[in-house]
N, C-alpha and C positions, 0 to 999 in steps of 0.2 A: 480081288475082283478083276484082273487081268489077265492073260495070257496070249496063249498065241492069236485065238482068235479074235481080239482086242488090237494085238499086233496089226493082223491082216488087215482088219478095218479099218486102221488108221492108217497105212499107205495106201489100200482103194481111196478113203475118202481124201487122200492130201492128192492124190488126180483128179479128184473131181468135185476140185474147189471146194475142198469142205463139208463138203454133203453126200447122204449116202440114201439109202433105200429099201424097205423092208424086205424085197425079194431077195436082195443084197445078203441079207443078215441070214436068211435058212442056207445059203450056200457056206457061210461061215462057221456053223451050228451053235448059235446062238438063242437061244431057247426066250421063251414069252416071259418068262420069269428072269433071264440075265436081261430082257431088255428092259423091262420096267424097273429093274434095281437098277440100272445106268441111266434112263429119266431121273430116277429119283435124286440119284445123287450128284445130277445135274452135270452128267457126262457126255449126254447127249441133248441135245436139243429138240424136241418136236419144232416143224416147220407147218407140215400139214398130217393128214392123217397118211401114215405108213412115210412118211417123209423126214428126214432129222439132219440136225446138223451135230458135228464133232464137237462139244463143250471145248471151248478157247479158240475155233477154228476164227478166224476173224470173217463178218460178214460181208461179203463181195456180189454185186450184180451177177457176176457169172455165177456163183452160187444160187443165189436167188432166182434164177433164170431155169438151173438144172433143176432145180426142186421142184420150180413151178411146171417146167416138164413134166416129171415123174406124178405129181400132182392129178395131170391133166389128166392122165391113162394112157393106157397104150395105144403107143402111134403118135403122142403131143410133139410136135414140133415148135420148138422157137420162130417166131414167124415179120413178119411186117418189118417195124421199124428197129426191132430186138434183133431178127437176124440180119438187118443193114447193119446194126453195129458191128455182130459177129464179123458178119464179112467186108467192113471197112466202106461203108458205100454211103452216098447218098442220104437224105433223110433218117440215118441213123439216130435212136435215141438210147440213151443207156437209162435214163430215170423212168422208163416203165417197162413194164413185163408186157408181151405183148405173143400168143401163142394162136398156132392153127391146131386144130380137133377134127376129128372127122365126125358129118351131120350128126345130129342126135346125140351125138355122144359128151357135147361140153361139160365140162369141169363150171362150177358155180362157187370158184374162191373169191372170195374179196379181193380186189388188188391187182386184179389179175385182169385183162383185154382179152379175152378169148374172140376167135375166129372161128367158124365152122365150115367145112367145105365138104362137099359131096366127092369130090375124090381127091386122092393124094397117092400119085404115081411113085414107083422106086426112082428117077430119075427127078422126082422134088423133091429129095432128100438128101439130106448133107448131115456132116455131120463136124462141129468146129470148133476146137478146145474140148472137147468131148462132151458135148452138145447140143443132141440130135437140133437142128432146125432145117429151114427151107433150103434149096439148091438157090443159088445167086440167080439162076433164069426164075425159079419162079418167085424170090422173094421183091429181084424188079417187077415181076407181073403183079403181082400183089399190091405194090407200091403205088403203081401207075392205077390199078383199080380204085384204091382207096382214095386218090388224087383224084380221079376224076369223078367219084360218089360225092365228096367233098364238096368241088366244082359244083357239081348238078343241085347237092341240097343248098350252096348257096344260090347259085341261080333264082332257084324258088321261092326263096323267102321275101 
């Protein structure tokens, strides 16, 4: 139940912490039936749906960060306080997930902070350890936004 294509997966997934992605797997030609005999035999890991982890990979924030990515759909970026940690900044937190989505289109995982935003430029995109989150200009803007919504609902109370 290995081969080359088994190979291939496991150096994409040892770059990207661990974790890998079903679109991932049709480029490797790994077929519906090899992937549910490698669930089964608990070689892979479901994380979310179309999302897995490498069985024995150890479980790492940055992993859980990429997944929750791929998770989101396309376009999810790492965001807020997730991608302060990425990029070493400020109000960084590593103990939650924390992503932007464009409107309408959120991810509804458990676990998960989702963001929505009505636009998301090529230039608020970054991309760091290999990943995707906000560019550092707008994960400050973001910061300072939610800082001051903060602010404001305390005010109010």
């Amino acid at each position: 139940m290995t081969g080359p294509s088994d190979d291939a997966l496991a150096r994409l997934a040892a770059t990207q912490h661990g974790v890998f992605a079903a679109f991932q797997l049709a480029d490797l030609k790994f077929s519906d039936d090899a992937r549910h005999a490698r669930i089964a035999a608990g070689r892979w890991e479901i994380l979310y749906d179309g999302v897995y982890r490498m069985g024995g990979a150890p479980k790492t924030w940055r992993g859980d960060l990429l997944a929750a990515c791929w998770a989101g759909g396309a376009g999810t970026l790492a965001s807020h306080r997730s991608a302060a940690e990425l990029w070493g900044l400020p109000s960084a937190r590593a103990d939650l997930i924390e992503l932007t989505c464009a409107r309408w289109k959120r991810t509804r995982q458990p676990g998960l902070r989702v963001h929505e935003s009505t636009r998301i430029d090529d230039p608020d995109r970054a991309v760091v350890a290999n990943i995707p989150c906000t560019s550092v200009t707008r994960t400050l803007f973001d910061l300072a936004r939610s800082v001051s919504s903060a602010r404001a609902r305390a005010r109010a109370a």
